[in-house]
N, C-alpha and C positions, 0 to 999 in steps of 0.2 A: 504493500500500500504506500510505504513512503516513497518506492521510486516511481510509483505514477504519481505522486503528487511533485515529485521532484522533476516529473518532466512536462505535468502542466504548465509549472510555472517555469521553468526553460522554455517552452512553449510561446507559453504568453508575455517573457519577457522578448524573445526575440520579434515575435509581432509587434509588441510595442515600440522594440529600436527601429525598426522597419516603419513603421508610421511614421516618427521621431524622423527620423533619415529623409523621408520622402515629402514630409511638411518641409523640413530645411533646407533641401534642394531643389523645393517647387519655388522658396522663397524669393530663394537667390535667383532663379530664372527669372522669374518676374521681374524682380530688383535688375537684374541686367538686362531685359528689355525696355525696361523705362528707363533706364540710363541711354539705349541704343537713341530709343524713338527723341531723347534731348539733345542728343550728338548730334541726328539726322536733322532736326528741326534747326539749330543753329547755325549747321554747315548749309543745309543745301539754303537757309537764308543769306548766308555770305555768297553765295555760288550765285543765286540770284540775284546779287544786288539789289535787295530791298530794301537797301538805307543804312545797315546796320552800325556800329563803329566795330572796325574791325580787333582795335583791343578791348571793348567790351567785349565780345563773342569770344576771344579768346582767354579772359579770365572767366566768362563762365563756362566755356568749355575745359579749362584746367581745373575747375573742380572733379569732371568725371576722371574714372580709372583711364589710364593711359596706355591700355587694350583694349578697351572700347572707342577711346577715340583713334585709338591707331585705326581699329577696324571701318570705322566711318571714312572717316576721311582717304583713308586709300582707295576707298570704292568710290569715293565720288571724283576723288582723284584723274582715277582710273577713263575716266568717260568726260574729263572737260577738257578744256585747253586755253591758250591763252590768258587774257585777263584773269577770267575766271581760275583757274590752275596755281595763278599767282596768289590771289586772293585767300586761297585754301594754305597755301603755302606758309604766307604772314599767319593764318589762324593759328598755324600749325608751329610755328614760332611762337609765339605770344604763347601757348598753352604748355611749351617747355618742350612739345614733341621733338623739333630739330635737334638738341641735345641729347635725347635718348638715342636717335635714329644714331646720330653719329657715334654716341659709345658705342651702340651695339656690331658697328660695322668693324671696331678696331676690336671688335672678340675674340681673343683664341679659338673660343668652338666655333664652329662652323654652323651650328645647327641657330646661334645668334647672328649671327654673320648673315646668314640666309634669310632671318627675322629683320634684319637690316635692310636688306635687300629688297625685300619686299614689301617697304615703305620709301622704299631712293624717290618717286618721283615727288612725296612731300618736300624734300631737299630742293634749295635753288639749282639749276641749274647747272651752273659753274660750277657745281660740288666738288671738291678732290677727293672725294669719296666713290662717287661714280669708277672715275676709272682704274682706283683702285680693285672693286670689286669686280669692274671687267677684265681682268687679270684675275681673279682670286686664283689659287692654286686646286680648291674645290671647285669639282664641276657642277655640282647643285648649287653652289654660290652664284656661281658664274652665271648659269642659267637663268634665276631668278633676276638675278640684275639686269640682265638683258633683256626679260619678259617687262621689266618695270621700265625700260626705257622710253621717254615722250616719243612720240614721233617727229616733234621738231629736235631733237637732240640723236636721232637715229645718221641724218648724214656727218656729225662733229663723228661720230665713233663706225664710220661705214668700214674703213680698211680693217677695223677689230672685230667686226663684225664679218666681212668676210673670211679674215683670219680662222675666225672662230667656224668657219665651212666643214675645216678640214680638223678636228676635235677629236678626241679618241672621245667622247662621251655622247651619245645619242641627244639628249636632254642638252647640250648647247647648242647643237646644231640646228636641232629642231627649232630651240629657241632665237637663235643665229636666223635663220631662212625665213621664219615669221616679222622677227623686227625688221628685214634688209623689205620685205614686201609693202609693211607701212609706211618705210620711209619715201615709197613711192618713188616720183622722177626726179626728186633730187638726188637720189643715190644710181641714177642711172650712169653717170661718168665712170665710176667709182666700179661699179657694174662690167662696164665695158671692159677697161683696165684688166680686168679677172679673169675677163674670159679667155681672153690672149693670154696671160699667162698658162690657164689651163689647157688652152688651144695648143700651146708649145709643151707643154706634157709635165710642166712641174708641178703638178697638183695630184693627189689622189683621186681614185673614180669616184669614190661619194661625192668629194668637194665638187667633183665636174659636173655632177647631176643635178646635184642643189641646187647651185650659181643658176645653169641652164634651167629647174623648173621658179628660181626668183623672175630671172626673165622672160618666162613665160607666161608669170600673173603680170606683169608688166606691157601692158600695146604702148611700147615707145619706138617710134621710126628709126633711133638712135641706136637701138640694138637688133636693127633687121639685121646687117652684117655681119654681128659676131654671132647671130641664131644661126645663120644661113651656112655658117663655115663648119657647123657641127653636125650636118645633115647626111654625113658618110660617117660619121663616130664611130668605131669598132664598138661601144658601148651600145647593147640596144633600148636599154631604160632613156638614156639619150636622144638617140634617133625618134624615136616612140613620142618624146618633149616638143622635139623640135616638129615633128606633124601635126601636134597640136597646136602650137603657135602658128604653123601658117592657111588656121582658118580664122583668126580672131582679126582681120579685116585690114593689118598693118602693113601689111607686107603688099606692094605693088603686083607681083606677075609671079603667083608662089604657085602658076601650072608647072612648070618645069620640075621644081623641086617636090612637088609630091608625086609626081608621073613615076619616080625615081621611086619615092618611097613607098610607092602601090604595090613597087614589085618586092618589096623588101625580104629578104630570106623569114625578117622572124613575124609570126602572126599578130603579135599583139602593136609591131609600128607599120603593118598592111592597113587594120580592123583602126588605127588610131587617122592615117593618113586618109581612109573614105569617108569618115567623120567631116573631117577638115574639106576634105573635096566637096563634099555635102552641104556645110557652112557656111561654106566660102563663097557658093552659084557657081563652081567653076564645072559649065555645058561642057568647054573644053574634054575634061575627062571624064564623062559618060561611057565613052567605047573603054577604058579603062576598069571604071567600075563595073561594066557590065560582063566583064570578063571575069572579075573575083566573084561573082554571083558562084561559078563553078570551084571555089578555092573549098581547099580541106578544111579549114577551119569553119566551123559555126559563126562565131564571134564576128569573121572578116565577111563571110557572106550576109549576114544582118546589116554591121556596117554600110556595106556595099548599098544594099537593097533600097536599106533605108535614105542611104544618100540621094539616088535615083529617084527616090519619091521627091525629095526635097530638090532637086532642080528641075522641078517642073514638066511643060510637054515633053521635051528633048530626053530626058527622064523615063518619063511614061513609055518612052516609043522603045528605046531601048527593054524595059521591063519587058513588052509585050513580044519582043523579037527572042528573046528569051523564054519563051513560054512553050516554043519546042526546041531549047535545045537539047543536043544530045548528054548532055549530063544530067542528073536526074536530079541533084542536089542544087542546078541552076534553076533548073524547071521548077522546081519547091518553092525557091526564093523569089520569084519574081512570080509565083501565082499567089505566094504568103503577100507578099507587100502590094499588089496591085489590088486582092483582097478586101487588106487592108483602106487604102485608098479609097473603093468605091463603098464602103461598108461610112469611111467621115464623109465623102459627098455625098453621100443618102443622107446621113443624119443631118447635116447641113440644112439641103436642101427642106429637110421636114420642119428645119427648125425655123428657116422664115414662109415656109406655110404657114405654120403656127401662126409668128408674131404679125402676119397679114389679117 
C-alpha cells in the first residue's frame, strides 16, 4: 500500500511540474511575442517614415532583448534599401545593436561569428567587418556573410565573390552565384573578366559552370560573346547553359549556334537547345526540330514537339509531315502535340462562344 501511495504522489507531482513547466513557457512565448509585435511596430514605423525621431525609437527599442531586436530588424533589413536601410541602421545604432554585431564578428567561435554575420547588413556599409568575414576561414561564416550582402554592396566585393566560385564548400558557392545574380549589371564587367579566364582553362569545372549559369540569369548584350565562346565546352552541364541562354531574346542571330547544339552528342543540351529554338520563333530551324521528333530520347522528342507547336504555321506543317514518318516514335510525337494543339483551339474556340 505504501508504494502505491508512493507512486501516486510521484504521479501527481510530476503532472504538476509538467503544468508548472508549460504555464512558464506559455508565458514566456507570449512575453516574447509582445516584445516581437513592439520591435515590428517601431521598426517598420522608422522604415516608413512616419515622422518618428529616430533616437527616440531607438531608446525605446533598446529596452527590448537584443535577440528580438536583432531578429526584427534583420528581417526588415532584409527587404529594404536605401534611405530606408539607412534608417534601420541608425535604429540599430542608437539601440546598442552595432556594438554587439561587431563583438560578435571578432569571436573565436564560429558558430558567433556566423551570429554576426547574419546581422552584417544592420552595419554601415563601409564596415571592416564585412570583408573580414568574407575571408573568414569558416565556410559557414563565409557563407552567411555573403547571403547578408546588400545588393548595392555586391559589385564593391564582385572579384571575392567570384573568387568564392571556385570554394571547396558547396554552401559558399551557392551563396557566391546567388549574391553575383542580385548584383545584376553592374557586376557584369567583372562577369566578363571571369569568363576569359575560365575560357583559358585556369578555373575548375564547377567554377566554369556557375560563372556561365550567373550569366545566364543575366540578358546583358555584354556577355553574348563570352556565352557564345563556351558553346563547344567539352563540359556538357555547360553546353546545356549556354542553349538556354540563346532563347532569352539577347542574342542577335543565335540560328547558327543552336543548329550546332540540336545535334549535340548529349540528350539533355539537344532536349535544352529545342526549348531555346522554340522560345526564340526561330522558323529557321523547324527542319531541325522536326528531325529530333525521331531522337532516342523522350525528353528531346517533347522538347522538339513542343517547340514546333510554338513556332506557329511553319511548325504545324512540319508536325503534320511527320505524321507518317517512318519512325514510329516520330509518328507519336507529332500526332501527341498536334493533338494537343487542336484539343487548346477547340477549347479556345468554345471559350469565346461562350463569352459571345
Amino acid at each position: 500500500m505504501t508504494v502505491f501511495v508512493a507512486i501516486q504522489v510521484l504521479v501527481f507531482a510530476t503532472a504538476l511540474s509538467f503544468c508548472v513547466l508549460g504555464a512558464v513557457v506559455n508565458r514566456l512565448r507570449n512575453r516574447r511575442d509582445e516584445q516581437r509585435a513592439i520591435a515590428h511596430h517601431w521598426a517598420a514605423t522608422v522604415v516608413l517614415d512616419a515622422g518618428p525621431d529616430l533616437e527616440a525609437a531607438g531608446r525605446a527599442l533598446a529596452d527590448l532583448p537584443i535577440s528580438v531586436l536583432a531578429e526584427v530588424l534583420q528581417h526588415l533589413s532584409a527587404d529594404t534599401t536605401g534611405e530606408a536601410r539607412r534608417r534601420l541602421q541608425v535604429v540599430a545604432h542608437h539601440a546598442g545593436l552595432t556594438h554587439r554585431i561587431e563583438r560578435l564578428v571578432h569571436r573565436h567561435s564560429w558558430n558567433r561569428r556566423v551570429q554576426g554575420a547574419h546581422l552584417m547588413m544592420l552595419l554601415p556599409d563601409d564596415g571592416i567587418e564585412r570583408s573580414m568575414l568574407l575571408d573568414d576561414p569558416h565556410p559557414f561564416v563565409r557563407a552567411r556573410a555573403i547571403e547578408s550582402l546588400p545588393p548595392s554592396a555586391v559589385e564593391e566585393f564582385a572579384e571575392t565573390l567570384l573568387d568564392s566560385l571556385g570554394h571547396a564548400s558547396p554552401a559558399v558557392r551557392s551563396a557566391a552565384q546567388h549574391a553575383l545574380a542580385r548584383g545584376g549589371s553592374s557586376c557584369v564587367p567583372h562577369i566578363v573578366e571571369y569568363m576569359i579566364r575560365v575560357h583559358e582553362g585556369r578555373l575548375t569545372a564547377e567554377a566554369s559552370a556557375l560563372v556561365v549559369e550567373v550569366a545566364a540569369e543575366l540578358p546583358d548584350p555584354r556577355l553574348v560573346e563570352p556565352i557564345l565562346s563556351f558553346e563547344d565546352h567539352e563540359d556538357a552541364r555547360i553546353r546545356r547553359l549556354v542553349a538556354g541562354c540563346l532563347g532569352n531574346g539577347v542574342f542577335q542571330d543565335p540560328g547558327s549556334s543552336l543548329a550546332a547544339l540540336l545535334a549535340d552528342e548529349v540528350p539533355d543540351v539537344r532536349a535544352e537547345a529545342a526549348r531555346s529554338a522554340g522560345a526564340g520563333g526561330l522558323v529557321e530551324l523547324a527542319p531541325s526540330l522536326g528531325r529530333l521528333l525521331a531522337d532516342s530520347t523522350w525528353q528531346v522528342r517533347r522538347e522538339a514537339g513542343t517547340a514546333l507547336a510554338n513556332l506557329g504555321a511553319m511548325g504545324r506543317v512540319v508536325l503534320r509531315c511527320h505524321l507518317h514518318d517512318e519512325d514510329l516514335f516520330a509518328r507519336d510525337m507529332a500526332m501527341h502535340i498536334l493533338g494537343q494543339m487542336s484539343g487548346l483551339t477547340a477549347a479556345s474556340s468554345t471559350s469565346r462562344w461562350v463569352a459571345a
